[in-house]
DRENGU-687798 format. One line per field, with one value per residue (C-alpha): residue number from 1; residue in three letters; chain; x, y, z. Coordinates in nm, 3 decimals, padded with zeros to 5 digits. Layout:
mifi = [NUM	...]
torvex = [ALA	...]
romar = [A	...]
xx = [X	...]
yy = [Y	...]
zz = [Z	...]
//
This chain:
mifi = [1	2	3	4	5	6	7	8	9	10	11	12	13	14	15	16	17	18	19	20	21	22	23	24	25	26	27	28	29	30	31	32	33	34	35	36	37	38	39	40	41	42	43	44	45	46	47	48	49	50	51	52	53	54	55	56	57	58	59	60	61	62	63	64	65	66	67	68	69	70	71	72	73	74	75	76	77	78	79	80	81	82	83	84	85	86	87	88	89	90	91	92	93	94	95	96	97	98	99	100	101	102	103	104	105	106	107	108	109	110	111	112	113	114	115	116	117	118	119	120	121	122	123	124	125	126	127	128	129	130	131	132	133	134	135	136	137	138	139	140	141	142	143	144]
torvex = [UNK	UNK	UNK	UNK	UNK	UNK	UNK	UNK	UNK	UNK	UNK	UNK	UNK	UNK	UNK	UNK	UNK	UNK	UNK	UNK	UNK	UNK	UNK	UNK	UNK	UNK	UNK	UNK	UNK	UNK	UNK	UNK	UNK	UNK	UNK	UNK	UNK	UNK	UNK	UNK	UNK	UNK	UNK	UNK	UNK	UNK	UNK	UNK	UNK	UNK	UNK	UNK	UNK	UNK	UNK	UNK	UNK	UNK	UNK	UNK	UNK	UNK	UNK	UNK	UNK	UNK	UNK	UNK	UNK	UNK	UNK	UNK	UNK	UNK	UNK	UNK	UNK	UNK	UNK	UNK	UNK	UNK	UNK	UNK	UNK	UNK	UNK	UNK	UNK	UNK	UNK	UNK	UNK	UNK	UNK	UNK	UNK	UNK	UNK	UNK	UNK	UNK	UNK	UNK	UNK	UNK	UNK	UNK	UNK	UNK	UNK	UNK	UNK	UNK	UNK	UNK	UNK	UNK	UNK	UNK	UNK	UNK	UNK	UNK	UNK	UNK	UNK	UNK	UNK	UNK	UNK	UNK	UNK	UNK	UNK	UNK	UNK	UNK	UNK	UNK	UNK	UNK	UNK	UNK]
romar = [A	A	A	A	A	A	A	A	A	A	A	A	A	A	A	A	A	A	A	A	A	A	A	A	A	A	A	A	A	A	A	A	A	A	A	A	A	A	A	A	A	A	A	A	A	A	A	A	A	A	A	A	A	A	A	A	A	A	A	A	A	A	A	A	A	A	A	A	A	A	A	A	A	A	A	A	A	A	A	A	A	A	A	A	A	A	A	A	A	A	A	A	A	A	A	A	A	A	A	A	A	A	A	A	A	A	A	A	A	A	A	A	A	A	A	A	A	A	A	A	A	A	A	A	A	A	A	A	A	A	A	A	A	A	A	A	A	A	A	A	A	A	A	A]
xx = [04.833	04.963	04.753	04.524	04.425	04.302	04.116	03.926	03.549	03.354	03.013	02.973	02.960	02.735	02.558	02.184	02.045	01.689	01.667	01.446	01.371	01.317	01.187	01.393	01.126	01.240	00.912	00.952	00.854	00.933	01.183	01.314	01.316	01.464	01.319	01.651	01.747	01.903	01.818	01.595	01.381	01.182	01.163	01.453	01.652	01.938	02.307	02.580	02.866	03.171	03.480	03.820	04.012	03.655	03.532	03.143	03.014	03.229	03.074	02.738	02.794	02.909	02.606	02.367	02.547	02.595	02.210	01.985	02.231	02.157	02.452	02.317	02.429	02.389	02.166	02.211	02.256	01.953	02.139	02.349	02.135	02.319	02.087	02.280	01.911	01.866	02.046	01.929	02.279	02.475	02.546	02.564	02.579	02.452	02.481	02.210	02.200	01.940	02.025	01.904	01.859	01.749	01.628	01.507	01.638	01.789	01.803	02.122	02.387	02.176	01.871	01.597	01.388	01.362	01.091	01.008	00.748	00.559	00.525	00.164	00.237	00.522	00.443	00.596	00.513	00.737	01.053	01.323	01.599	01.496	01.406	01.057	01.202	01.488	01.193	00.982	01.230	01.316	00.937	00.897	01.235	01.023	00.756	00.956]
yy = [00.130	00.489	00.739	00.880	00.544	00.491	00.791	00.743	00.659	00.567	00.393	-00.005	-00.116	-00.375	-00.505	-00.646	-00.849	-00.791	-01.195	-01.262	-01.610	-01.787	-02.137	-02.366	-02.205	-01.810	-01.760	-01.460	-01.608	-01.349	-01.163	-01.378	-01.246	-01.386	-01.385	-01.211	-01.423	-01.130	-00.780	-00.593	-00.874	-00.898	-00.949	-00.850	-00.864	-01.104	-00.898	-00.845	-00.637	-00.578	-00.786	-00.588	-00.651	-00.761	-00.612	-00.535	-00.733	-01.062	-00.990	-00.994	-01.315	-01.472	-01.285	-01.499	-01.821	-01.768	-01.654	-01.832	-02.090	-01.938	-01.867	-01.546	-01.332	-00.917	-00.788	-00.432	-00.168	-00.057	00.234	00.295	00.390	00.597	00.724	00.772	00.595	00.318	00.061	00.161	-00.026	00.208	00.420	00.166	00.234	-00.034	-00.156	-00.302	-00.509	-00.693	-01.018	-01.326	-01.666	-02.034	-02.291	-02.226	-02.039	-02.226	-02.052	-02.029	-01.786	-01.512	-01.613	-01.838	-01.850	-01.765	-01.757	-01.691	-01.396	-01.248	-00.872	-00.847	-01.064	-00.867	-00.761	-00.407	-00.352	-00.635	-00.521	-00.397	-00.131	00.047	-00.262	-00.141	00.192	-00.075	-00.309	00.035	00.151	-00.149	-00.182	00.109	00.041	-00.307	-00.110	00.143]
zz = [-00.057	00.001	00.265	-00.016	-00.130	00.182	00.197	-00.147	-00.059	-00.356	-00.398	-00.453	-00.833	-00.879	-01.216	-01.277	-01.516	-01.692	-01.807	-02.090	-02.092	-02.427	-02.518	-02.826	-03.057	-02.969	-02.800	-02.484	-02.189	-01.920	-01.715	-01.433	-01.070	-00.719	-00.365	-00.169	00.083	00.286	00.340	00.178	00.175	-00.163	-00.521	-00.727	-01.070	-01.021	-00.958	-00.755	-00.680	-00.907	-00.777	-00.793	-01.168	-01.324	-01.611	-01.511	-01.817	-01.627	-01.331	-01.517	-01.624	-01.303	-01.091	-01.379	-01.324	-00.945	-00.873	-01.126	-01.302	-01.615	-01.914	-02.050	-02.342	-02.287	-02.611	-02.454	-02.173	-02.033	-01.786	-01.516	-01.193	-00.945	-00.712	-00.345	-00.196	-00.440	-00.192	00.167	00.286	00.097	-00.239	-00.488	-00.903	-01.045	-01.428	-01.585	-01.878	-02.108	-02.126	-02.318	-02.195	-02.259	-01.992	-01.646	-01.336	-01.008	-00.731	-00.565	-00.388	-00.250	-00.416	-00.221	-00.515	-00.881	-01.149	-01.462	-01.507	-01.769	-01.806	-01.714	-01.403	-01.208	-00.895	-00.886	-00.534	-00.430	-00.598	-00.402	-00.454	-00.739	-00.946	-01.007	-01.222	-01.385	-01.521	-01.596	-01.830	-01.966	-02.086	-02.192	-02.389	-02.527	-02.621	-02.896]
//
């Protein structure tokens, strides 16, 4: 690395995914959330950070696997959220996708639990980050 490579500072990439859950019929059952096991403490969409040489929709994928054990395939992007106080640790862009899934989420990685919920049932005053505004716009988005 030369000197102004070391001087770059740029904010964390990371990626989220808004699961819907489907049964073998292609009935919607819900979004899936995690309990964070680490700080902030709270609900959350399942994500992660952007490894070096990863494409974000890869990193996507692995988050999925890594957090819920769930293979999912991205229907869309919702957005890119960028606010400098969306991550209290630091500034952190995140990319978030709609995503499809079968089956049910297992907890894992940074996840102590995860569940299935329906969109009447989410408890928007638990969500962390800005997850509440993610899953906002990506009812509204439902709803057109």
């Amino acid at each position: 690395m030369n000197n102004f490579e070391n001087k770059i500072k740029t904010p964390h990439i990371a990626t989220d995914g808004i699961i819907k859950i489907f049964d073998d019929k292609e009935n919607f059952k819900g979004i899936v959330l995690i309990t964070r096991k680490n700080p902030p403490l709270g609900l959350a969409l399942p994500g992660g950070f952007v490894d070096i040489g990863e494409k974000v929709e890869d990193a996507l994928k692995r988050e999925m696997k890594e957090e819920v054990n769930l293979d999912v395939s991205i229907l869309k992007l919702l957005g890119i959220y960028s606010d400098p106080k969306r991550d209290e640790r630091f500034h952190c862009v995140s990319c978030s996708y709609i995503c499809k899934a079968y089956g049910k989420p297992i907890a894992a990685d940074d996840a102590k639990s995860a569940k299935i919920y329906s969109l009447n049932e989410i408890p928007f005053d638990k969500l962390v980050f800005d997850h509440k505004q993610i899953v906002k716009d990506f009812i509204k988005y439902e709803e057109i």
